[in-house]
SEVO-364701 format. One record per residue: x, y, z of N, C-alpha, C in turn. Coordinates in pm, whole numbers, always signed. Each point is the difference from the previous one (the first is absolute). Layout:
pt n_c1 X, n_c2 Y, n_c3 Z, ca_c1 X, ca_c2 Y, ca_c3 Z, c_c1 X, c_c2 Y, c_c3 Z
...
This chain:
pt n_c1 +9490, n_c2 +13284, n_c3 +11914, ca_c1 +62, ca_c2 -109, ca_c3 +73, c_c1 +50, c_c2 -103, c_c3 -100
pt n_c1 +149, n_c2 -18, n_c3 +24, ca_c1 +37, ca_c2 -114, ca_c3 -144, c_c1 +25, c_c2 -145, c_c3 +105
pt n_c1 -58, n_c2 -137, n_c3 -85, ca_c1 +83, ca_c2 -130, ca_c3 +86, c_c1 +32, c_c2 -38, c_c3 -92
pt n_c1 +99, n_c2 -109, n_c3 +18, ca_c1 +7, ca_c2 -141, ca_c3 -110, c_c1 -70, c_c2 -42, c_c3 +69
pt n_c1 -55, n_c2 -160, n_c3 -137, ca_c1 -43, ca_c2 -86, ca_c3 +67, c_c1 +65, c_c2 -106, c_c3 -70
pt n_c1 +50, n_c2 -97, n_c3 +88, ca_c1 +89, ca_c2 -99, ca_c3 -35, c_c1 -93, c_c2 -135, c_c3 -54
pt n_c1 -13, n_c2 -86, n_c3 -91, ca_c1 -71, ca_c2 -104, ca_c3 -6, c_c1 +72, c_c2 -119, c_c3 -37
pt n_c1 +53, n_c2 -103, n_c3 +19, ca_c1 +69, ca_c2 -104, ca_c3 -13, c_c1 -73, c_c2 -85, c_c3 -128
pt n_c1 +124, n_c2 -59, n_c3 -62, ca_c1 -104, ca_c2 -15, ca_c3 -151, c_c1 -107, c_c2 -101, c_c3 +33
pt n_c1 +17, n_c2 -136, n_c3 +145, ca_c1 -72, ca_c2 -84, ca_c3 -54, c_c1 -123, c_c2 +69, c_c3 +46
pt n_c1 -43, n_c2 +107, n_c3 +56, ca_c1 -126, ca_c2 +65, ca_c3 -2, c_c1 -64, c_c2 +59, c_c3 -108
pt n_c1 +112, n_c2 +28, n_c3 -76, ca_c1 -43, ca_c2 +55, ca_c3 -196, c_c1 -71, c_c2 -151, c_c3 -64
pt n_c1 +79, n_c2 -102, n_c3 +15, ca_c1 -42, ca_c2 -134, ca_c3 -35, c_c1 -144, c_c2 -47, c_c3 +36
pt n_c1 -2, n_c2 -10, n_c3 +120, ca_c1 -113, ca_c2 -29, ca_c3 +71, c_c1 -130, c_c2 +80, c_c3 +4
pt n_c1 +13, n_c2 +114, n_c3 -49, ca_c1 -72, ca_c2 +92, ca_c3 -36, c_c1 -67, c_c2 -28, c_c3 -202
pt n_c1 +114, n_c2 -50, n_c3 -31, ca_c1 -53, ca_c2 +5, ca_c3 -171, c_c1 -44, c_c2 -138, c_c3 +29
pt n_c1 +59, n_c2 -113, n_c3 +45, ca_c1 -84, ca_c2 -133, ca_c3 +31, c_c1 -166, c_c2 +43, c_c3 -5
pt n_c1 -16, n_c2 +92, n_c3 +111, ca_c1 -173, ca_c2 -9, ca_c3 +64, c_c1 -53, c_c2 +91, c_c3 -77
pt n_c1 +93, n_c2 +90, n_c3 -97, ca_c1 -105, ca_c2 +68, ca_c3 -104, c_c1 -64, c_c2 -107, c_c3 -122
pt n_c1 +123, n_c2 -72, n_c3 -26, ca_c1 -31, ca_c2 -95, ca_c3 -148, c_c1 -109, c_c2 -131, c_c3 +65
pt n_c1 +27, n_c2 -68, n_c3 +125, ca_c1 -75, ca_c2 -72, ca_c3 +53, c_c1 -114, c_c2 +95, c_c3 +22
pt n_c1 -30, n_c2 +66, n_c3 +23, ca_c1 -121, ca_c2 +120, ca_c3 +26, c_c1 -88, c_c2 -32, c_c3 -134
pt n_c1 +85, n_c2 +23, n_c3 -87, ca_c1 -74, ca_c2 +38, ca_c3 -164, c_c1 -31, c_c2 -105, c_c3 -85
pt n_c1 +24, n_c2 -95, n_c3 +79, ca_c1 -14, ca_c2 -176, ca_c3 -97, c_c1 -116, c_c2 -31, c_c3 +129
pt n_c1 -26, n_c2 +44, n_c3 +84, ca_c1 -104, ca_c2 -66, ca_c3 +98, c_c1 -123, c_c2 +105, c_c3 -14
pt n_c1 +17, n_c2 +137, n_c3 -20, ca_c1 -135, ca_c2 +63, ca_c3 -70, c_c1 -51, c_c2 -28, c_c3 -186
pt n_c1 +107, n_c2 -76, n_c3 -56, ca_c1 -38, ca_c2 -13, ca_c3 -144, c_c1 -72, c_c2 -164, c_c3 +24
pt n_c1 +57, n_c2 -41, n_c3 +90, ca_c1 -96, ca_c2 -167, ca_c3 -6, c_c1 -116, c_c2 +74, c_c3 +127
pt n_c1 -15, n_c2 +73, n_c3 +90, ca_c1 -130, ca_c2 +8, ca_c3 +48, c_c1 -100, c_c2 +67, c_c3 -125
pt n_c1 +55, n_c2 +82, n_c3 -56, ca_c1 -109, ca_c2 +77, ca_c3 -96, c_c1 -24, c_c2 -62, c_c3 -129
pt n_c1 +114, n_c2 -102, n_c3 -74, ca_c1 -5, ca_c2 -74, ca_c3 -128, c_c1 -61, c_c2 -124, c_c3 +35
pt n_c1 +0, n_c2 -68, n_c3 +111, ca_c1 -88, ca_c2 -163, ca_c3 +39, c_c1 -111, c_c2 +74, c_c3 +90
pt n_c1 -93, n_c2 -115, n_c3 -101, ca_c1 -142, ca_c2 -22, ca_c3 +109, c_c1 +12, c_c2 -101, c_c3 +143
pt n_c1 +104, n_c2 +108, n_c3 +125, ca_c1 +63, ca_c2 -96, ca_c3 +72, c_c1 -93, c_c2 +20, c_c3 +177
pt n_c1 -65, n_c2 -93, n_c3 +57, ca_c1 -37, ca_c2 +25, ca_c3 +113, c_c1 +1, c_c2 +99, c_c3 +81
pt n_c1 -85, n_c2 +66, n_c3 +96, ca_c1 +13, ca_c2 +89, ca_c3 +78, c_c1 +119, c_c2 -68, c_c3 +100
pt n_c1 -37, n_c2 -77, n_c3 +66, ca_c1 +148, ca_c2 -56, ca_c3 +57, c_c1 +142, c_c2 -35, c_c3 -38
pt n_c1 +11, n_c2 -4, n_c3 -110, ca_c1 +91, ca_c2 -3, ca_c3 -92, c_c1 +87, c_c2 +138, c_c3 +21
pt n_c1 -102, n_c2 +90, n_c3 -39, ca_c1 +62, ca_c2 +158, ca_c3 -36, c_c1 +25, c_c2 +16, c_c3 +166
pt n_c1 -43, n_c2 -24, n_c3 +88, ca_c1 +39, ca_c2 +51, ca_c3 +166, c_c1 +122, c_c2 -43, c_c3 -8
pt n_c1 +5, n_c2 -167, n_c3 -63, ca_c1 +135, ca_c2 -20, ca_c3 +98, c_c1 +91, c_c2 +78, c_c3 -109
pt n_c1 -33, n_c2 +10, n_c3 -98, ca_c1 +126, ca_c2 +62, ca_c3 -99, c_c1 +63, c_c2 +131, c_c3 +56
pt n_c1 -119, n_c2 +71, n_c3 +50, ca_c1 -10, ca_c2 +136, ca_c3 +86, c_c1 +101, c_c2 -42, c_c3 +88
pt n_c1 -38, n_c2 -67, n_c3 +77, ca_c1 +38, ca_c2 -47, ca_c3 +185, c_c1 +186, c_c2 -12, c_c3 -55
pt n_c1 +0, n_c2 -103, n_c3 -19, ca_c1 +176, ca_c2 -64, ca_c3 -98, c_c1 +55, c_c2 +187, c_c3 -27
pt n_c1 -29, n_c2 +103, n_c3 -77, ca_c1 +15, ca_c2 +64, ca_c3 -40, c_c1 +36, c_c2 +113, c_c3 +104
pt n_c1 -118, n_c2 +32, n_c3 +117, ca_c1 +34, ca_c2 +66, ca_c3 +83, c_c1 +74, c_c2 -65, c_c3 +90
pt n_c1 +11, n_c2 -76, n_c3 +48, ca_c1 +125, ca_c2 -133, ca_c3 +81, c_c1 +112, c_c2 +61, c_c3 -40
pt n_c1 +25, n_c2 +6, n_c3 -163, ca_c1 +149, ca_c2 +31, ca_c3 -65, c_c1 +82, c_c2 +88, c_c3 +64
pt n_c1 -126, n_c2 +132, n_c3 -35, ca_c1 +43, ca_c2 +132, ca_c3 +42, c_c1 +55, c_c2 +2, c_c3 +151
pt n_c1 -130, n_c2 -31, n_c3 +108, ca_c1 +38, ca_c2 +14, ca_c3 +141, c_c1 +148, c_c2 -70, c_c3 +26
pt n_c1 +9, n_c2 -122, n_c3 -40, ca_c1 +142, ca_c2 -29, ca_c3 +48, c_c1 +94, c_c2 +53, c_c3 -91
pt n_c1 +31, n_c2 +97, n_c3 -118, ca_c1 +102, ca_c2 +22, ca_c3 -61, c_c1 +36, c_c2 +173, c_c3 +104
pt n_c1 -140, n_c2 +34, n_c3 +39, ca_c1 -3, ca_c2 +98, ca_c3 +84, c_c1 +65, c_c2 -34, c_c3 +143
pt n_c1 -43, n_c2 -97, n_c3 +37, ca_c1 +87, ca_c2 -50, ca_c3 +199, c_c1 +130, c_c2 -21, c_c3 -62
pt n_c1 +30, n_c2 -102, n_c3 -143, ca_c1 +152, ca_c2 +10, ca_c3 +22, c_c1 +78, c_c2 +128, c_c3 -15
pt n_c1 -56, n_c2 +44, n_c3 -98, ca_c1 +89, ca_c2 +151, ca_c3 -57, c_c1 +19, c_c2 +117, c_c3 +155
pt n_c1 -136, n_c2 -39, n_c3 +80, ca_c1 +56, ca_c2 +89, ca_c3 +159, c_c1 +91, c_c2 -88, c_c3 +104
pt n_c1 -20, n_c2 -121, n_c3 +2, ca_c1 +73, ca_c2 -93, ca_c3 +62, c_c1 +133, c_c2 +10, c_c3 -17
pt n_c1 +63, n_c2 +7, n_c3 -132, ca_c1 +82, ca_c2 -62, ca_c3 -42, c_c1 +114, c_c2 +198, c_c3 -30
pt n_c1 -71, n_c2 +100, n_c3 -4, ca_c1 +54, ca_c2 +101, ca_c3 -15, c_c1 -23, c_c2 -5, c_c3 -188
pt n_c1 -73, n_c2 -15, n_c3 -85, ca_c1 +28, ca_c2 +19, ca_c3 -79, c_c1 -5, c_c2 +106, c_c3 -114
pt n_c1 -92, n_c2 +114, n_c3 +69, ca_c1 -26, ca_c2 +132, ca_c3 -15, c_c1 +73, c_c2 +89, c_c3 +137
pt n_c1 +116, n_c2 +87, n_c3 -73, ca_c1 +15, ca_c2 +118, ca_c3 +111, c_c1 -57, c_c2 +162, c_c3 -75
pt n_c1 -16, n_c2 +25, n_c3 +105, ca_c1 -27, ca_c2 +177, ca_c3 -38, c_c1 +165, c_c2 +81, c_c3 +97
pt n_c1 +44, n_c2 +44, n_c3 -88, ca_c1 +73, ca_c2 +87, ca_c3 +102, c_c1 +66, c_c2 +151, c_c3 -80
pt n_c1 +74, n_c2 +80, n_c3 +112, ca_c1 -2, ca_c2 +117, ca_c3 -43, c_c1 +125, c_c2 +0, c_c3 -30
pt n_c1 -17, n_c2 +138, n_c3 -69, ca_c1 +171, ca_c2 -44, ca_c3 -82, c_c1 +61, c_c2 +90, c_c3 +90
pt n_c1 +176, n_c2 -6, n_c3 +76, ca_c1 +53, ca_c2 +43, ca_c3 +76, c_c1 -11, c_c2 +117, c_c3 +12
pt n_c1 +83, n_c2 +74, n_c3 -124, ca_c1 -20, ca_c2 +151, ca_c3 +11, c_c1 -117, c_c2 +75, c_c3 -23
pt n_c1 -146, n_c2 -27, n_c3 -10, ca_c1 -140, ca_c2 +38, ca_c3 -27, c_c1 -32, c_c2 +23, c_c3 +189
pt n_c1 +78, n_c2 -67, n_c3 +87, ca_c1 +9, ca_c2 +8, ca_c3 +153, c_c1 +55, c_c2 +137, c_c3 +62
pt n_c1 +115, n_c2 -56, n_c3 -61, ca_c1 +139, ca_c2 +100, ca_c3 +92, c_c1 -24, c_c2 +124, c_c3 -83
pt n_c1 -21, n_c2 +56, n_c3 -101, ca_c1 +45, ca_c2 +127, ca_c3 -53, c_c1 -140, c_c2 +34, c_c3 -123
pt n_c1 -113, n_c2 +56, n_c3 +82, ca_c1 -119, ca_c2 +0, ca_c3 -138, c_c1 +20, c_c2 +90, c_c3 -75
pt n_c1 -15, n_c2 +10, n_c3 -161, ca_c1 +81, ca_c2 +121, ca_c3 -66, c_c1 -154, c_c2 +114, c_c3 -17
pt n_c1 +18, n_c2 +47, n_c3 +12, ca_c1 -127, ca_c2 +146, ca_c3 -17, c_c1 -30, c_c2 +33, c_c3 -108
pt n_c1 -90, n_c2 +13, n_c3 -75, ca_c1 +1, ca_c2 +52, ca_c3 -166, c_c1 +57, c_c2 +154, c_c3 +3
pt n_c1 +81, n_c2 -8, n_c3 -104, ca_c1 +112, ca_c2 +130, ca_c3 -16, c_c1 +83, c_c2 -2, c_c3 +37
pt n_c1 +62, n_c2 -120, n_c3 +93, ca_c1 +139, ca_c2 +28, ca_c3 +92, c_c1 +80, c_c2 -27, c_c3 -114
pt n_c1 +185, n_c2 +31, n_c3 -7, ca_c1 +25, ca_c2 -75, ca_c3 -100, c_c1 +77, c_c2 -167, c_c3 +10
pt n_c1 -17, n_c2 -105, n_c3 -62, ca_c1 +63, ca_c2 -96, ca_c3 +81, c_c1 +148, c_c2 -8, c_c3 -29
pt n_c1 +39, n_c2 -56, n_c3 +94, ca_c1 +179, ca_c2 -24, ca_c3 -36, c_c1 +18, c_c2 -92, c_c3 -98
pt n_c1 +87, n_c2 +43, n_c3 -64, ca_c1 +98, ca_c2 -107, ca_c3 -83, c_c1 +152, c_c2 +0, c_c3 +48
pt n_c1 +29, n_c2 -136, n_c3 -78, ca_c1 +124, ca_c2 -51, ca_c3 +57, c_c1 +117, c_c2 +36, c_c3 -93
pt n_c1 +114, n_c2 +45, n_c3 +99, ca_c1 +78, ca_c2 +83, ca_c3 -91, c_c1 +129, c_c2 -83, c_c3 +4
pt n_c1 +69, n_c2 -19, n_c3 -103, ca_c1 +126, ca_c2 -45, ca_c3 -12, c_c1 +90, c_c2 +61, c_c3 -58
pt n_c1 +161, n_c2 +24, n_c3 +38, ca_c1 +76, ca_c2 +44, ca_c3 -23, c_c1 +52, c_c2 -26, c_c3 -178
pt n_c1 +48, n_c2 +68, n_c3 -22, ca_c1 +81, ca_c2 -13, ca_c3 -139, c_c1 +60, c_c2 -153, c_c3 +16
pt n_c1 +108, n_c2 +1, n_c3 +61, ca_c1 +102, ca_c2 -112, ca_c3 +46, c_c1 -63, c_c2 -133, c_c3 +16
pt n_c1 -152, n_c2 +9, n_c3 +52, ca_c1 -46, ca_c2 -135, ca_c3 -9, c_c1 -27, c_c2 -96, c_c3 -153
pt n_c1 -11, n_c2 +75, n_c3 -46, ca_c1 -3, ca_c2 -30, ca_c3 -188, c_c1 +122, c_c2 -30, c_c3 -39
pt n_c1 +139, n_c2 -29, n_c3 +40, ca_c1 +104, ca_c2 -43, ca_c3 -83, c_c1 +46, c_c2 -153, c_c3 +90
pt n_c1 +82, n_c2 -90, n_c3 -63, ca_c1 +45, ca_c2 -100, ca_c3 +41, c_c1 +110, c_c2 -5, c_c3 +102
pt n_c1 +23, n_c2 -43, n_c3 +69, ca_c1 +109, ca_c2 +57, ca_c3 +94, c_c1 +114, c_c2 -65, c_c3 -47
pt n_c1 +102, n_c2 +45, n_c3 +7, ca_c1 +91, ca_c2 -43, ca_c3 -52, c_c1 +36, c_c2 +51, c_c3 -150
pt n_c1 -24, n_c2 +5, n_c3 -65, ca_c1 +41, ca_c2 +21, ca_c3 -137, c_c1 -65, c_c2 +132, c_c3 -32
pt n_c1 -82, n_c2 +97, n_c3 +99, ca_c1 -105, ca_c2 +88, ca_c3 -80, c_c1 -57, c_c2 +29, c_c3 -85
pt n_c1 -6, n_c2 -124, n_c3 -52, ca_c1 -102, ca_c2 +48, ca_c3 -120, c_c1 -157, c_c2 -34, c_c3 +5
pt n_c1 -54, n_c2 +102, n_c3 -35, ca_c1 -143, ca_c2 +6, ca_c3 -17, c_c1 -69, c_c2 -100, c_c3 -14
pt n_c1 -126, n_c2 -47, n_c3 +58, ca_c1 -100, ca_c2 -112, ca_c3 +9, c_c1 -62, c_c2 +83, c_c3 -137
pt n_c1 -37, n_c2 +109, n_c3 -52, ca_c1 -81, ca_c2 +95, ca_c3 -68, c_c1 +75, c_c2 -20, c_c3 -129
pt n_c1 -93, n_c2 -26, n_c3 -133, ca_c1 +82, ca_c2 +31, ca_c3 -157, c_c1 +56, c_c2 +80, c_c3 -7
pt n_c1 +123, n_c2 +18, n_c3 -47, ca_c1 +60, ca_c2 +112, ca_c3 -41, c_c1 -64, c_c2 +111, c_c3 -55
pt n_c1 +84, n_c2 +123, n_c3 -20, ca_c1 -87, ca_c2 +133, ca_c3 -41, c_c1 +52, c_c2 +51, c_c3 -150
pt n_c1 +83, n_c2 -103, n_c3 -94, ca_c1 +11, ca_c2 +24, ca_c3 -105, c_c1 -105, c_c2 +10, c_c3 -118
């Protein structure tokens, strides 16, 4: 089964925000001798981040999954052979003047 999945950048953004904020709030819980309440709310602030970067990113459409058109209409079978697209000779020259889009053959 193949999808895309579409992600809009400010979800790439908002995503490296709460990793680097992630990693400066476990280096001061584990490097300071800092309160048990301290470290909750750092926790709490931290999981807060996530949940709402999560409601907007569904709210807002900012993750799609979808299928790619022809993976629908036409599934290819292993071994079939697939088509390629064929073009005429004539499509390769300029119209008008005929001469070749292609380097010469000297």
């Amino acid at each position: 089964m193949h999808f895309h999945v579409r992600i809009h950048h400010w979800v790439v953004w908002w995503f490296y925000v709460g990793v680097i904020c992630g990693a400066v709030a476990v280096i001061n819980i584990l490097g300071r001798n800092l309160p048990r309440s301290e470290e909750e709310f750092i926790l709490l602030l931290g999981a807060l981040f996530w949940i709402l970067g999560g409601l907007v990113c569904y709210g807002c459409g900012g993750i799609e999954l979808q299928t790619p058109p022809h993976a629908s209409e036409h599934p290819v079978k292993f071994g079939e052979p697939l088509q390629t697209e064929w073009h005429s000779a004539s499509d390769f020259l300029l119209p008008g003047s005929r001469k070749s889009l292609l380097p010469p053959k000297h």
